[in-house]
Backbone as CSV, one residue per row, in Angstrom:
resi,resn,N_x,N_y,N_z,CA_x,CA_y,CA_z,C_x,C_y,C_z
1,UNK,237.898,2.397,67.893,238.278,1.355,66.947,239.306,1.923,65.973
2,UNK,240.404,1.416,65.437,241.214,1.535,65.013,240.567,1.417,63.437
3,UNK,241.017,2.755,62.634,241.084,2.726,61.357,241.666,1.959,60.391
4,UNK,241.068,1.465,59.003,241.600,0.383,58.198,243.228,0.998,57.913
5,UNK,243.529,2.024,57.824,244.347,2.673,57.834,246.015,2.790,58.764
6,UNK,245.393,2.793,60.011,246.306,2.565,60.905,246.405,0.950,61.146
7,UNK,245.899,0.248,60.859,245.748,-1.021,60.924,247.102,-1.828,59.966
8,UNK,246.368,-1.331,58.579,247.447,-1.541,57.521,248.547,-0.955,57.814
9,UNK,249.378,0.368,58.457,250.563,0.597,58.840,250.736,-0.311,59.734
10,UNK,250.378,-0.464,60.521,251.285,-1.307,61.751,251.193,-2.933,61.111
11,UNK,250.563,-3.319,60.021,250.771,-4.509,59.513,251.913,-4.643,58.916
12,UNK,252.247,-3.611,58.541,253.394,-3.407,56.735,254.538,-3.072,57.477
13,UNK,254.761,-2.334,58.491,255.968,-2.014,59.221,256.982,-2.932,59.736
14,UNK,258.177,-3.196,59.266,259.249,-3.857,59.859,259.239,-3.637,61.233
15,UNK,259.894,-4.770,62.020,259.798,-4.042,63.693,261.363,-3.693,64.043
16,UNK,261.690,-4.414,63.132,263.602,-3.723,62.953,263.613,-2.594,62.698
17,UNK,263.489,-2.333,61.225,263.878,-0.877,60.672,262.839,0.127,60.864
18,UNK,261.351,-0.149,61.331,260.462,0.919,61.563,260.239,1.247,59.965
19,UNK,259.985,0.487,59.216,259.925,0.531,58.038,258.922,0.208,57.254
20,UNK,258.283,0.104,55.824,257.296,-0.367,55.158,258.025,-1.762,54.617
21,UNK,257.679,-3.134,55.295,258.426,-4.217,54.620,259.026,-4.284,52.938
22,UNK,260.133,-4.498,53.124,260.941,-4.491,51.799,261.398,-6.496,51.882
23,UNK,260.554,-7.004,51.013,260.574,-8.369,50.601,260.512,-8.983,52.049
24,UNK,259.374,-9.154,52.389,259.342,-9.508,53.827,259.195,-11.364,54.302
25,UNK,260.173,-11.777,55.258,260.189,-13.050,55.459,259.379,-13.590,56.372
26,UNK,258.557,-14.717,56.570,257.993,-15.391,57.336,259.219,-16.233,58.170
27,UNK,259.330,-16.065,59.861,260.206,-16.817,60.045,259.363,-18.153,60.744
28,UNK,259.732,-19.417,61.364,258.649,-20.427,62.124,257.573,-19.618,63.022
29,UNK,258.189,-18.934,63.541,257.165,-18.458,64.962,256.187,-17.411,64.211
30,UNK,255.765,-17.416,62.727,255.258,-16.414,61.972,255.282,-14.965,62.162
31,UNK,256.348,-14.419,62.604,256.263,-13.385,62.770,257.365,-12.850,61.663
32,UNK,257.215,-11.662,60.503,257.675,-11.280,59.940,258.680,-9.874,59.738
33,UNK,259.729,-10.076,58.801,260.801,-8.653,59.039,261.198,-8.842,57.554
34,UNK,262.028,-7.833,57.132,262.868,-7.797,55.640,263.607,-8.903,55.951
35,UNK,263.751,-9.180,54.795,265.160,-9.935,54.307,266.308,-9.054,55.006
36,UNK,266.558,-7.852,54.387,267.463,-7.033,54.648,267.821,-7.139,56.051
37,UNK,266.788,-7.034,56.533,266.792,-6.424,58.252,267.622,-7.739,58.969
38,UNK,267.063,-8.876,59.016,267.463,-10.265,59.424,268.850,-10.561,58.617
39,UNK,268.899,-10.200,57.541,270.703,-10.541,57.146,271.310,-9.594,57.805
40,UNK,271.063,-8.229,58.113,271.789,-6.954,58.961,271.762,-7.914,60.658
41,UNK,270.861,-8.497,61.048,270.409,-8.466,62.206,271.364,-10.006,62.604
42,UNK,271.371,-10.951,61.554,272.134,-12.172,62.175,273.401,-11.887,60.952
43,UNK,273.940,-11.105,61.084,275.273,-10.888,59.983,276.521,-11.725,60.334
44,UNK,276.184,-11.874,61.537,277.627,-12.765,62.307,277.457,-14.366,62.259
45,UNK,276.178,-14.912,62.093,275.815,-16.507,62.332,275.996,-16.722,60.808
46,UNK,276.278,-18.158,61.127,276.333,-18.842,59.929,275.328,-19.869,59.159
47,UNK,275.121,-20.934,58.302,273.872,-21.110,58.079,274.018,-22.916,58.817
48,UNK,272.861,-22.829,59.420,272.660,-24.076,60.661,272.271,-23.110,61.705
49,UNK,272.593,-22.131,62.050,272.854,-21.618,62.957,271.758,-22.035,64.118
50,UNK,271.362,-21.944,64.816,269.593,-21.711,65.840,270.022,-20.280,66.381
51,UNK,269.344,-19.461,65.881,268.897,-18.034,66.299,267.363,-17.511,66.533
52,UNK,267.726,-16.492,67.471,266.009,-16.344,68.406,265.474,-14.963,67.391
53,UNK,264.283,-15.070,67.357,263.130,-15.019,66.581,263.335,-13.266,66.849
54,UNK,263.191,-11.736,66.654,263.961,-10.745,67.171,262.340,-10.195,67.910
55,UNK,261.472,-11.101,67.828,260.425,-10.461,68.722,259.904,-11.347,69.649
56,UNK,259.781,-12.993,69.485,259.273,-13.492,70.656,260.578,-14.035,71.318
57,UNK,261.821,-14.725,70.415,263.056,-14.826,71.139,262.660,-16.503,70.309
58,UNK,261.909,-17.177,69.681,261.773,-18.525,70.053,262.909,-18.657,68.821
59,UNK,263.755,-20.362,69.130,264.752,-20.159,67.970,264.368,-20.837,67.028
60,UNK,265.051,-20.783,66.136,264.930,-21.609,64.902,266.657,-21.605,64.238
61,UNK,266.458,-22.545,62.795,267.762,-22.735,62.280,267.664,-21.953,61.338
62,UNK,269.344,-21.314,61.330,268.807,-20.352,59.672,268.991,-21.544,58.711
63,UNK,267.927,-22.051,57.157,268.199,-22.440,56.148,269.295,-22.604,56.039
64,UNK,269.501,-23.695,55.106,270.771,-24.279,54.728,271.148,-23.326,53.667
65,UNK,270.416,-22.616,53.071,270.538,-21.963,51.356,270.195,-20.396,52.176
66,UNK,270.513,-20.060,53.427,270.346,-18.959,54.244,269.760,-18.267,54.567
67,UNK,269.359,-17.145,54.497,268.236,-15.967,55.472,267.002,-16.230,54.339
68,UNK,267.681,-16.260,52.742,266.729,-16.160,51.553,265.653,-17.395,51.623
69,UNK,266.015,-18.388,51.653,265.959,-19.355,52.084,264.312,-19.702,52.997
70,UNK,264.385,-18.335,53.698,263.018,-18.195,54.057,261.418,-18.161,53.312
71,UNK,260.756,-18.674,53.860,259.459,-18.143,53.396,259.037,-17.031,53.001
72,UNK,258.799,-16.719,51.764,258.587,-15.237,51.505,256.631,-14.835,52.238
73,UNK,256.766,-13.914,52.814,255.533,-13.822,53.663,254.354,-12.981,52.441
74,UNK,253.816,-13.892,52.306,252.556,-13.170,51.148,251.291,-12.608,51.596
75,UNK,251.208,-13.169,52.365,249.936,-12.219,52.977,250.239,-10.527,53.314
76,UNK,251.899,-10.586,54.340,252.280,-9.389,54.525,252.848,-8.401,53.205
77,UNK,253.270,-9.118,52.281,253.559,-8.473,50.649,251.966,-8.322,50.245
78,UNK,250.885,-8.794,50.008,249.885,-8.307,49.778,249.216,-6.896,50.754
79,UNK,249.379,-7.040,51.470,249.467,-5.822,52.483,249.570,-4.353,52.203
80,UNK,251.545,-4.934,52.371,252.282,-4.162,51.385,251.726,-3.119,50.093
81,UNK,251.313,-3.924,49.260,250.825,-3.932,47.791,249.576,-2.769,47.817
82,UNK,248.562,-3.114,49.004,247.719,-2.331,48.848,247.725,-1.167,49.952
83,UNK,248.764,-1.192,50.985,248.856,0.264,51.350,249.619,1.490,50.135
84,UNK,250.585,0.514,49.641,251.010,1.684,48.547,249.822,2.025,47.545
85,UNK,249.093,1.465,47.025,248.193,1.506,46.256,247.157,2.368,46.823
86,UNK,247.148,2.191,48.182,246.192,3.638,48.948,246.957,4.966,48.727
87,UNK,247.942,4.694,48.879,249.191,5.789,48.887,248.880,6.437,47.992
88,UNK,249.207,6.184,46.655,249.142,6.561,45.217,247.529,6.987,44.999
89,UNK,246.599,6.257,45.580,244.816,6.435,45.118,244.677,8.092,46.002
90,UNK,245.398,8.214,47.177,245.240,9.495,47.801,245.699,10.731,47.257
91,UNK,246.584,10.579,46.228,246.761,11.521,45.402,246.209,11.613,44.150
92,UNK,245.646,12.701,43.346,244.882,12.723,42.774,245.181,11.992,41.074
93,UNK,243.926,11.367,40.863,243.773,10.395,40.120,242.502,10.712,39.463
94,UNK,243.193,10.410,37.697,242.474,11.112,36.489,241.152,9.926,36.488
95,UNK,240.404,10.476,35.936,239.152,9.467,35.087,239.496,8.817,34.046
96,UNK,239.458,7.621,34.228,239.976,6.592,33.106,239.316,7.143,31.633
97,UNK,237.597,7.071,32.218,237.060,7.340,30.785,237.065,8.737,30.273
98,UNK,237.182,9.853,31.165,237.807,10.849,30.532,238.729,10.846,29.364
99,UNK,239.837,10.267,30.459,241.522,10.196,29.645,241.255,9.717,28.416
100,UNK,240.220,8.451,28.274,240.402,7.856,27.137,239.301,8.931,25.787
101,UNK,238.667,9.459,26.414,238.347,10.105,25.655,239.078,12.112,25.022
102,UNK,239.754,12.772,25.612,240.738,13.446,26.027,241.990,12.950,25.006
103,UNK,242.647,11.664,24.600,243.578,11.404,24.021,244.967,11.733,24.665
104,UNK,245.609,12.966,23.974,246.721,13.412,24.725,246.344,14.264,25.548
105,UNK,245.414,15.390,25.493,244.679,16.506,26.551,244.702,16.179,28.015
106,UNK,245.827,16.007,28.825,245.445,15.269,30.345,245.148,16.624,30.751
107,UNK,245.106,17.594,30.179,244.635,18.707,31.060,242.740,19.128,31.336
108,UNK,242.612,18.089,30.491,240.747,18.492,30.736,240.454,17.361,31.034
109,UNK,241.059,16.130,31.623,240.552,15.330,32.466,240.121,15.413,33.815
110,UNK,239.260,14.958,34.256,238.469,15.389,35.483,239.032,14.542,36.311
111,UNK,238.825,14.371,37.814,239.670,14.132,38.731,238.225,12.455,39.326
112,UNK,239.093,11.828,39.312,237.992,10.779,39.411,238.200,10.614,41.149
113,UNK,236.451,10.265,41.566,235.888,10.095,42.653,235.323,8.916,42.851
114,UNK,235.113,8.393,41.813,234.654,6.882,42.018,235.131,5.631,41.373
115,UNK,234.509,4.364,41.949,235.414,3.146,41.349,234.580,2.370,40.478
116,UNK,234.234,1.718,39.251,233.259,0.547,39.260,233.804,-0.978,39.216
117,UNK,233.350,-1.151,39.919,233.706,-2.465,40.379,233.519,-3.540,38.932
118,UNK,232.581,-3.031,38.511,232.431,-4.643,36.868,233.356,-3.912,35.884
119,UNK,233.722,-2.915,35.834,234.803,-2.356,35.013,236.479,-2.288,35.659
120,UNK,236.766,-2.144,36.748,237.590,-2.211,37.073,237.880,-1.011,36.545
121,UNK,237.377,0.400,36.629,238.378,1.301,36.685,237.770,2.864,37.241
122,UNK,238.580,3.658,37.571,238.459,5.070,38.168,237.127,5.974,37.169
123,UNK,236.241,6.838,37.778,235.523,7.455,37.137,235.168,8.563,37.850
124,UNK,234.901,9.570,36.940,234.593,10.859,37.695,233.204,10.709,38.147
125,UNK,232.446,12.134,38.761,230.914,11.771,38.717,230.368,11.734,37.378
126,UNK,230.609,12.545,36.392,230.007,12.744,35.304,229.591,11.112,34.202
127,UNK,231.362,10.587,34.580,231.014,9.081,34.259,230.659,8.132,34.469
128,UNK,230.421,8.719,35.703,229.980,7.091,36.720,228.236,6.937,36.731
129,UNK,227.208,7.940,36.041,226.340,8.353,35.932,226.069,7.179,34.776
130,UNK,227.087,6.917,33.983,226.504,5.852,32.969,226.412,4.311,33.185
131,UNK,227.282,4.303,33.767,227.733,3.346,34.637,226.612,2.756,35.407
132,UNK,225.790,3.462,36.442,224.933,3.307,36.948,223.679,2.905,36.349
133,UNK,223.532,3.992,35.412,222.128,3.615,34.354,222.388,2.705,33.304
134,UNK,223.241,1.453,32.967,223.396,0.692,32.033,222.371,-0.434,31.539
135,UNK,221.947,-0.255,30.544,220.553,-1.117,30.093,220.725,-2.540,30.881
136,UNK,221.525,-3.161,30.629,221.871,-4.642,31.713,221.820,-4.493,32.908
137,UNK,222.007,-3.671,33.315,221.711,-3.036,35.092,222.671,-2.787,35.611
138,UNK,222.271,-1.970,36.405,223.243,-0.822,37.076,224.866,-1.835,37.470
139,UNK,225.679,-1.090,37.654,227.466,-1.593,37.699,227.600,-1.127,39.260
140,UNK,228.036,-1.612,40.091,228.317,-1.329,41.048,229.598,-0.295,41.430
141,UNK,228.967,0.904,41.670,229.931,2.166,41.528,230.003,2.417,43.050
142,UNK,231.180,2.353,43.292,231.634,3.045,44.977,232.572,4.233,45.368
143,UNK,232.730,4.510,46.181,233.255,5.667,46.567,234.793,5.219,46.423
144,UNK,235.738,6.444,45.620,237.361,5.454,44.571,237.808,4.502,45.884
145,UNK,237.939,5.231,47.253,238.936,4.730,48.372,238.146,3.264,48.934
146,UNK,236.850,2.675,48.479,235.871,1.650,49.067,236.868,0.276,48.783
147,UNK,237.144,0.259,47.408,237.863,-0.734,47.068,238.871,-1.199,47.769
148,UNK,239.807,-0.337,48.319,240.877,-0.703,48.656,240.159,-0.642,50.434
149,UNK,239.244,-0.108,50.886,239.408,-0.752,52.435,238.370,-2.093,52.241
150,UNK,237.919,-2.318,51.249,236.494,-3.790,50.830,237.935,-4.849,50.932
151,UNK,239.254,-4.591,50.029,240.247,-5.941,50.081,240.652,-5.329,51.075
152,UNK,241.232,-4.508,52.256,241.881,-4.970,53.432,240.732,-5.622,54.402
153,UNK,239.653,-5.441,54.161,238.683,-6.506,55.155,239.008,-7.829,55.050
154,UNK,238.924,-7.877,53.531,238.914,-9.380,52.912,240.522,-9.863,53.612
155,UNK,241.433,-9.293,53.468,242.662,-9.851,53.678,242.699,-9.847,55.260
């Protein structure tokens, strides 16, 4: 079975440029590419045009108001959004409540391992210990990387 991981690359990838979509268009046949790629790719047609789709071939007209003109593809920009956001979570990432306690000191902030979900933010173990034991009841604390494969399920 294919990892949430490899999943999300081959979602986010242009099939033009072999790329991480940069403002990516929905064309009719829903299959998506950059803006960029499709103005590089039909540079010669004009707008009316009927041009074939660059992966199943089916045609369509380019927009009257042109390539832009397209559907901006949001599901695949949400995608987008949260592979970089894995990107960035894989490199190491301070404890919120550290930091905030620390002030300017980012050097004795601890390296956060976990997420809480009713707080919305990064925590080391040391903090996430409170988190857990909170007189209103426990906060739902997960492992930092849970979050981000819990929304690529959802998406």
């Amino acid at each position: 079975m294919a990892s949430a991981a490899s999943v999300t690359t081959d979602l986010t990838t242009c099939s033009i440029c072999l790329e991480m979509f940069d403002n990516p268009k929905s064309l009719p046949c829903l299959h998506a590419f950059c803006l960029k790629c499709l103005q590089g790719h039909f540079k010669h047609k004009c707008l009316g045009d009927e041009v074939p789709c660059p992966m199943c071939r089916k045609e369509y007209q380019i927009p009257p108001d042109g390539l832009r003109g397209l559907q901006h593809h949001f599901i695949v920009q949400r995608l987008v959004d949260v592979r970089k956001a894995s990107t960035e979570e894989s490199s190491e990432v301070q404890c919120e409540e550290c930091l905030k306690e620390s002030g300017e000191d980012r050097d004795t902030v601890t390296t956060a391992t976990t997420y809480c979900v009713n707080c919305n933010q990064k925590l080391c173990e040391r903090c996430c210990v409170s988190h857990i034991r909170t007189r209103g009841g426990a906060h739902q604390v997960r492992p930092l990387r849970a979050e981000l494969e819990q929304e690529l399920i959802q998406l």
